[in-house]
N, C-alpha and C positions, 0 to 999 in steps of 0.2 A: 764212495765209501765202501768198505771192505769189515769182514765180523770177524776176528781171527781170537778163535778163544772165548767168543760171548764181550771180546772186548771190540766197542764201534772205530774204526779209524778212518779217519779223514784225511783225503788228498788233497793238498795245500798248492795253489799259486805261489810263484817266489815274484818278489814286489821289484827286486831289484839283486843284484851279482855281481861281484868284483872279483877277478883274480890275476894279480899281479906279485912281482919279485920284488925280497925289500932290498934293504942296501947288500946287506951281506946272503943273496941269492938264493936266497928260501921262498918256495912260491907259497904265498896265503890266499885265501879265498873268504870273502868274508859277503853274506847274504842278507836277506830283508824279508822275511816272508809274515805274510797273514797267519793267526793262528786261533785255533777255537778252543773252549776248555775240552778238557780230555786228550784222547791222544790223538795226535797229529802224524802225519806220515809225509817226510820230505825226500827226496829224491835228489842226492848229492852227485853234482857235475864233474869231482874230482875226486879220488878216493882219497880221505882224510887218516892223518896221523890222530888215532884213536884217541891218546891223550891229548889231543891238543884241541878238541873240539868243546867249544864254549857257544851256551845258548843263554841267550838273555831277553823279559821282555821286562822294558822299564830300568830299572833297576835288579829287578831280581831275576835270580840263575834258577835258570829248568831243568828237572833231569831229562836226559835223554839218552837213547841205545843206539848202537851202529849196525846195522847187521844185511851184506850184501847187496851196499851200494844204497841203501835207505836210511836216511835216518828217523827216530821216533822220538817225538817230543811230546814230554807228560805238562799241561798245564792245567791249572785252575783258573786260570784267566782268559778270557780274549785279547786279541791285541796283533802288535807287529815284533816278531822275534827278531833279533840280530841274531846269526851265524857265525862266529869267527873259526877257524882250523889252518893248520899247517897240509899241504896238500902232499902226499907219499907220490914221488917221483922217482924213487927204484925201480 
């Protein structure tokens, strides 16, 4: 756990990882991780196409920040996030 700002953030285990090419040869990466209410701090394997990063738990979308190689997920819930992003391979 880490206080950045008076705000608590939690390092999160990822549950599960996938990254693969789809047909037409875009690598996606798509993740599982545990998540607590408040903010969450995940550590992305692959530097993500900024717009393309979707966080979900259940049905509902989380906001979340990108910011050098971390990502920040804001929940009110507990639970198992999915991760989905396009991965920047420039």
């Amino acid at each position: 756990m880490v206080n950045i700002l008076g705000i608590l953030v939690i390092a999160l285990q990822i549950l599960s990882m996938q990254i693969y090419i789809d047909p037409f040869g875009v690598a996606v990466v798509t993740m599982d991780v545990a998540i607590t209410q408040g903010v969450n701090e995940i550590q992305l394997p692959v530097q993500p196409l900024v717009e393309s990063i979707e966080v979900t738990v259940g049905n509902e979308s989380l906001a979340s920040v990108y910011s050098d190689g971390m990502l920040y997920v804001f929940s009110s819930v507990e639970g198992v996030a999915h991760i989905s992003y396009l991965a920047n391979i420039t």
